[in-house]
N, C-alpha and C positions, 0 to 999 in steps of 0.2 A: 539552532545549532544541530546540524547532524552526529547523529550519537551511535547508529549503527544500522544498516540494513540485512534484514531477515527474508529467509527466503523460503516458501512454502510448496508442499506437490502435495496436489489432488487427484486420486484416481478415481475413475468414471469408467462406466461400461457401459454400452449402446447395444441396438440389434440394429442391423444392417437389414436392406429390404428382402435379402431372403431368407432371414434368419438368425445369420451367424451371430455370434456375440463377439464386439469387439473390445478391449479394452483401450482406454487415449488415458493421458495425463495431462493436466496443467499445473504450468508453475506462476506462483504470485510472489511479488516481491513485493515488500511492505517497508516504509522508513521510519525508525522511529525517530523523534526530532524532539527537540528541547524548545521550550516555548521562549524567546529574549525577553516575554514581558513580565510571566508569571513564575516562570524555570518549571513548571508545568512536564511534563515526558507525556506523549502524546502522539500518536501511529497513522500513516497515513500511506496509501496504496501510490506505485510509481506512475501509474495511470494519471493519478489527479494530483500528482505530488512535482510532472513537468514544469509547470510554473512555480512553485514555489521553491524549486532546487536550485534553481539558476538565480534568485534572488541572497543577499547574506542574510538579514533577519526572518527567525520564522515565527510565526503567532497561531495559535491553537484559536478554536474557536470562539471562546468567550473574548480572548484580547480582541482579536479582531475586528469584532461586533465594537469595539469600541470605540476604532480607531477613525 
């Protein structure tokens, strides 16, 4: 079960090839999710989190393994 999505910025600074310093950000979205087998609360990046979003039950690691 989805329970909430969080959202993170990272700041980063580079040098460019002649020099300059620049600063970039990124942002990460994280979901945290409830486990249907263990009720387990349990985080997972939206990266790797495409397939299991689009499914209705979600299972944390150990359930999984079991399944």
């Amino acid at each position: 079960m989805l329970i909430e999505t969080q959202k993170s910025l990272k700041l980063f600074k580079r040098e460019s090839k002649l020099g300059v310093i620049h600063n970039y950000r990124r942002h990460k979205i994280v979901y945290v999710l409830k486990c249907n087998g263990c009720k387990t609360i349990f985080k997972i990046t939206r990266s790797k989190a495409d397939k299991i979003k689009q499914e209705k039950k979600h299972f944390c690691g150990k359930c999984k393994s079991k399944c």
